[in-house]
Z-matrix of the N, CA and C atoms (Angstrom, degrees):
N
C 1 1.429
C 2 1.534 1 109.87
N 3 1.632 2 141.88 1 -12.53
C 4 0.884 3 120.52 2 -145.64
C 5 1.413 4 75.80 3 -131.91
N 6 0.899 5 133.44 4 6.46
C 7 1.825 6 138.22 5 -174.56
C 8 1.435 7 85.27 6 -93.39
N 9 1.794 8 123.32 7 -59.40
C 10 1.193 9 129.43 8 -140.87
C 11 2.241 10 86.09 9 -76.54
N 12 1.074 11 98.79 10 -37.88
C 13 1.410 12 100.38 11 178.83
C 14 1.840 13 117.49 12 -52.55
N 15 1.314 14 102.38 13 -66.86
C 16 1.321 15 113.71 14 165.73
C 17 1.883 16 115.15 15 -28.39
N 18 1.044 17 105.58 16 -49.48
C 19 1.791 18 116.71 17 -158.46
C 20 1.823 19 93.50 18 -78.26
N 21 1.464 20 111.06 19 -32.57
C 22 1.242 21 107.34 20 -144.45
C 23 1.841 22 96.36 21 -87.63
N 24 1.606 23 117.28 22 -32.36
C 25 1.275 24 152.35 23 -177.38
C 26 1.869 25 103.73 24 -79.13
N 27 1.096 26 118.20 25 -10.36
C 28 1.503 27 119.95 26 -142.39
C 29 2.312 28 85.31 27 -100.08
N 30 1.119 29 105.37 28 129.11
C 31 1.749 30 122.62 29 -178.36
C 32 1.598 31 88.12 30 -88.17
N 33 1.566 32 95.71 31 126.79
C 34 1.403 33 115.59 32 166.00
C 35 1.760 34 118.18 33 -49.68
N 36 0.841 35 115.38 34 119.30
C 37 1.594 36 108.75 35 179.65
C 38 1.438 37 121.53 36 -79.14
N 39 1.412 38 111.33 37 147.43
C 40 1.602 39 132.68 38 -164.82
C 41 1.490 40 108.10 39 -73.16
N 42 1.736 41 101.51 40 72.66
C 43 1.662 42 117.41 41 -162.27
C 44 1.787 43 90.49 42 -67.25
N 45 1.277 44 133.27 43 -12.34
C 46 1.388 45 103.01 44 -161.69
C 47 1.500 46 98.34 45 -101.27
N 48 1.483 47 114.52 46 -8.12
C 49 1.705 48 104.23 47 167.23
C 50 1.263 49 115.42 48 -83.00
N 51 1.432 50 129.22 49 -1.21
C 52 1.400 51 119.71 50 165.07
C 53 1.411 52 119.80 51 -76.40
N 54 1.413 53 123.86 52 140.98
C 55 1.280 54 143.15 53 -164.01
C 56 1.130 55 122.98 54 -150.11
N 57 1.168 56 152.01 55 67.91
C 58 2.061 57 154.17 56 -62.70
C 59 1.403 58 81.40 57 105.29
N 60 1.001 59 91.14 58 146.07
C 61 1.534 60 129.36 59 -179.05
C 62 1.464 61 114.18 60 -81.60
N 63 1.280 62 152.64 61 130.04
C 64 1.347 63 140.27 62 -151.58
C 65 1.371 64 116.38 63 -146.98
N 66 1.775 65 120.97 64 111.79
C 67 1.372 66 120.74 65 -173.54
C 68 1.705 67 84.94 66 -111.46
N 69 1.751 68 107.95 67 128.44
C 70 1.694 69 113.95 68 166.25
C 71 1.618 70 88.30 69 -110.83
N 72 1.258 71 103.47 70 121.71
C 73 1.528 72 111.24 71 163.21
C 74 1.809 73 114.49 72 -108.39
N 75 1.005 74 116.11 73 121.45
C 76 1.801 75 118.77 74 -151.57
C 77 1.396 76 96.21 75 -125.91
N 78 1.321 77 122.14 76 160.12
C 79 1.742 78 132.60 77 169.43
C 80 1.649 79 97.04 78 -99.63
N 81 1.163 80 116.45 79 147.65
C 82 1.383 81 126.90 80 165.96
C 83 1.777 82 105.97 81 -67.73
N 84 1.255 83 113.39 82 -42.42
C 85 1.519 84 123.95 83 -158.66
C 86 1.955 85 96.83 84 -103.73
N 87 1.589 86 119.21 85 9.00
C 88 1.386 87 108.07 86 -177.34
C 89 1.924 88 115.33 87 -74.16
N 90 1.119 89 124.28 88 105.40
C 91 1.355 90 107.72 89 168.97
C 92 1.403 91 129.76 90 -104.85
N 93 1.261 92 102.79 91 56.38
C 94 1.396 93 127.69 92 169.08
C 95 1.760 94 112.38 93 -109.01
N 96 1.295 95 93.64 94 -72.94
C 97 1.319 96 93.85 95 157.29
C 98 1.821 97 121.63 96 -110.80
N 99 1.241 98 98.86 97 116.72
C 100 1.518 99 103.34 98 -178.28
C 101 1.325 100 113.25 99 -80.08
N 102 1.321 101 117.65 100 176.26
C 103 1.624 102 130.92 101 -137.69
C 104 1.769 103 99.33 102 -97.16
N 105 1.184 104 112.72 103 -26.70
C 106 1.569 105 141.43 104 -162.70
C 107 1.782 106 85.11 105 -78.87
N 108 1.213 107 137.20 106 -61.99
C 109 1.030 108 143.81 107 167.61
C 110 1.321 109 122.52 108 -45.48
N 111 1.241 110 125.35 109 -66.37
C 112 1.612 111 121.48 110 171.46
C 113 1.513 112 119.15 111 -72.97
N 114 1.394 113 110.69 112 18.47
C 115 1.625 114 120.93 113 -175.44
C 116 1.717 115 81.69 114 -93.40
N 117 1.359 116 102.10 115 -60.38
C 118 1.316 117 114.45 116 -174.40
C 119 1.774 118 130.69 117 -63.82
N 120 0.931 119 101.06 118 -12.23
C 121 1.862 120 121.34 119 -178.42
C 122 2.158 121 80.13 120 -90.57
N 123 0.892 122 122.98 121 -87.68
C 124 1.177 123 125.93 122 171.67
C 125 1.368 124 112.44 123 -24.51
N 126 1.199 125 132.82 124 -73.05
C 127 1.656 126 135.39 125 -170.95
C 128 1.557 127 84.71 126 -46.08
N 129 1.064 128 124.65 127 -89.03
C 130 2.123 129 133.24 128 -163.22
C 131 1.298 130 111.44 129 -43.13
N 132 1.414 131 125.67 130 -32.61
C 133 1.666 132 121.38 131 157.71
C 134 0.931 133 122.58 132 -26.47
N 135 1.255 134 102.93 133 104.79
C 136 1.840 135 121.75 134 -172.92
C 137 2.197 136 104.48 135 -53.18
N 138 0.991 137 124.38 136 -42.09
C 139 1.616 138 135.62 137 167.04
C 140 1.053 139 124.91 138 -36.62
N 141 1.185 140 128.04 139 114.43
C 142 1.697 141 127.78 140 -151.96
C 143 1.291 142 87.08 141 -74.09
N 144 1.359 143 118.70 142 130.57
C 145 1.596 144 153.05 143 141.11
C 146 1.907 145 87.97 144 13.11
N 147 0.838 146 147.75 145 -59.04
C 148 1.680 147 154.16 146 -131.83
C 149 1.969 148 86.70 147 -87.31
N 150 1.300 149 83.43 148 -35.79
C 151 1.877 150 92.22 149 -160.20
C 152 1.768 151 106.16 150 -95.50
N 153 1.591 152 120.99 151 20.33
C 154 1.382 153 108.47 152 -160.19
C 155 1.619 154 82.87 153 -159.56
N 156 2.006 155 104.22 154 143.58
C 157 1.301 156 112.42 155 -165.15
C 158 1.540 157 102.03 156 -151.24
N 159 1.162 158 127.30 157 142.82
C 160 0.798 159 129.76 158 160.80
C 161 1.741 160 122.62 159 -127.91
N 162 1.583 161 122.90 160 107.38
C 163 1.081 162 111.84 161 174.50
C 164 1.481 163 129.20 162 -113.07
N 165 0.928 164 116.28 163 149.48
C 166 1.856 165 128.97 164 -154.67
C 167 1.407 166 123.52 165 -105.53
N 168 0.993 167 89.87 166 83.44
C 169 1.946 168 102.64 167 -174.27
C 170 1.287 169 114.27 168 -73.36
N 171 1.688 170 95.17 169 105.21
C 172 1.562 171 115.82 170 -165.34
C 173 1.975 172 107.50 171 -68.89
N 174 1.002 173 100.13 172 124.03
C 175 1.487 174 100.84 173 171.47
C 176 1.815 175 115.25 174 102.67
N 177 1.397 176 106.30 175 -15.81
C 178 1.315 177 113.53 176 -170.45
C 179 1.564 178 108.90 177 -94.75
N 180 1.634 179 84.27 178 -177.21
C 181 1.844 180 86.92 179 -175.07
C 182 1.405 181 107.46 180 -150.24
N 183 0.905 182 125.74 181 -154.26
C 184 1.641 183 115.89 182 -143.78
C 185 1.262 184 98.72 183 -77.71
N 186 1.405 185 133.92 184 -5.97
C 187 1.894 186 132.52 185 -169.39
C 188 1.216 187 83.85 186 -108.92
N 189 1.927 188 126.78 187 113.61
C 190 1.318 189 90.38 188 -173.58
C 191 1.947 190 83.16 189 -122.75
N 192 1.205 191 113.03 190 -11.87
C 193 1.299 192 96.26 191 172.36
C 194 1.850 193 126.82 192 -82.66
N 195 1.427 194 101.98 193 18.21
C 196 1.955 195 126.25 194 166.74
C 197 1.001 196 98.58 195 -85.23
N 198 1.598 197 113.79 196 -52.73
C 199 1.288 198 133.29 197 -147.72
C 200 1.774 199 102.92 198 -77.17
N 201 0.795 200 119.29 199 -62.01
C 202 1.493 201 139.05 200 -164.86
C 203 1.154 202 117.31 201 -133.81
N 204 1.361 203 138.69 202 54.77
C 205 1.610 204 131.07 203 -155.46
C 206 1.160 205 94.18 204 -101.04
N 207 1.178 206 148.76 205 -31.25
C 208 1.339 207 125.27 206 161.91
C 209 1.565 208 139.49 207 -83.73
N 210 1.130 209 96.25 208 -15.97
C 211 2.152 210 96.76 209 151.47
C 212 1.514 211 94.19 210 -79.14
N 213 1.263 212 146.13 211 -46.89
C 214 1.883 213 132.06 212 178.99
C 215 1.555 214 93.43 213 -50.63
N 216 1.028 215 125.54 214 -50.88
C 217 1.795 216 111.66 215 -159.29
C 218 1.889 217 111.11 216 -84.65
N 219 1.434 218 92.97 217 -12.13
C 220 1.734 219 102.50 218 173.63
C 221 1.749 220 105.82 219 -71.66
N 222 1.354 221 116.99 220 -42.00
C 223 1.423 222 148.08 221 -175.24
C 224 1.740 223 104.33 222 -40.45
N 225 1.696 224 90.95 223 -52.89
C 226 1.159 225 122.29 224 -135.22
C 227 1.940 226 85.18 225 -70.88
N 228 1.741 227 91.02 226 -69.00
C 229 0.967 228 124.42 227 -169.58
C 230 1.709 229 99.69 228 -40.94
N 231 1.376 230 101.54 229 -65.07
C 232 2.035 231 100.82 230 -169.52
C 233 1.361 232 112.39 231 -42.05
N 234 1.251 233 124.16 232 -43.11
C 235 1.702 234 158.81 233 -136.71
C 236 1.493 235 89.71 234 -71.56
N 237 1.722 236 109.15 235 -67.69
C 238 1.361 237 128.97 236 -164.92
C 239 1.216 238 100.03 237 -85.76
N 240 1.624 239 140.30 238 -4.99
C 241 1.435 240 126.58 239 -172.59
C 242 1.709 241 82.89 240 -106.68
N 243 1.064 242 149.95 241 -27.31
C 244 1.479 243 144.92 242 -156.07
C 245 1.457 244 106.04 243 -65.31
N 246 1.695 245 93.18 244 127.73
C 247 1.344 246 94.21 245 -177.15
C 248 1.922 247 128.66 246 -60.00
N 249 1.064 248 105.93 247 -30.01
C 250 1.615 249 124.28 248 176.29
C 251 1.966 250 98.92 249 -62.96
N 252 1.142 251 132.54 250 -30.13
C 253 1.317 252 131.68 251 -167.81
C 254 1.639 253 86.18 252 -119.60
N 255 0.743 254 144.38 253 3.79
C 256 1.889 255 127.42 254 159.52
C 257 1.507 256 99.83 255 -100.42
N 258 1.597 257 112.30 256 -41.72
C 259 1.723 258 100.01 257 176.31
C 260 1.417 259 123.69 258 -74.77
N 261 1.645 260 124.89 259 13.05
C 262 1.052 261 157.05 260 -161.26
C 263 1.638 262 111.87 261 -69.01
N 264 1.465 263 73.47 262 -56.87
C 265 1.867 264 99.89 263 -177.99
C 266 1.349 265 117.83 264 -75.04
């Protein structure tokens, strides 16, 4: 109850002053958080387009590292080895 409180009470954050580099890894099938939403957490990311990703794990749902933990850790891995997000820093 106090989780569900927190989330429900919780101020959208000032996505366009963030500037960090940004991997959204999402389930196609999550309905917790829907897809319409992390389109949008992504679109307002302050990080020029070059530096921000979103990939879409077909078939999954909101557990996605149960679900798919090794395409999430392949994700993970490319994301943080990419040259555009290591010359970042």
């Amino acid at each position: 109850m106090s989780l569900c409180r927190v989330i429900s009470t919780a101020k959208v954050p000032d996505y366009e002053a963030i500037t960090v580099p940004l991997l959204l890894i999402a389930g196609s099938d999550d309905k917790t958080a829907p897809m319409e939403g992390c389109e949008e957490i992504v679109r307002r990311y302050g990080t020029s387009k070059a530096l921000k990703c979103l990939k879409v794990l077909d078939g999954v749902g909101h557990w996605h590292c149960i679900e798919a933990g090794a395409v999430v850790a392949k994700h993970i891995k490319d994301f943080v080895l990419d040259e555009s997000v290591l010359n970042s820093y």
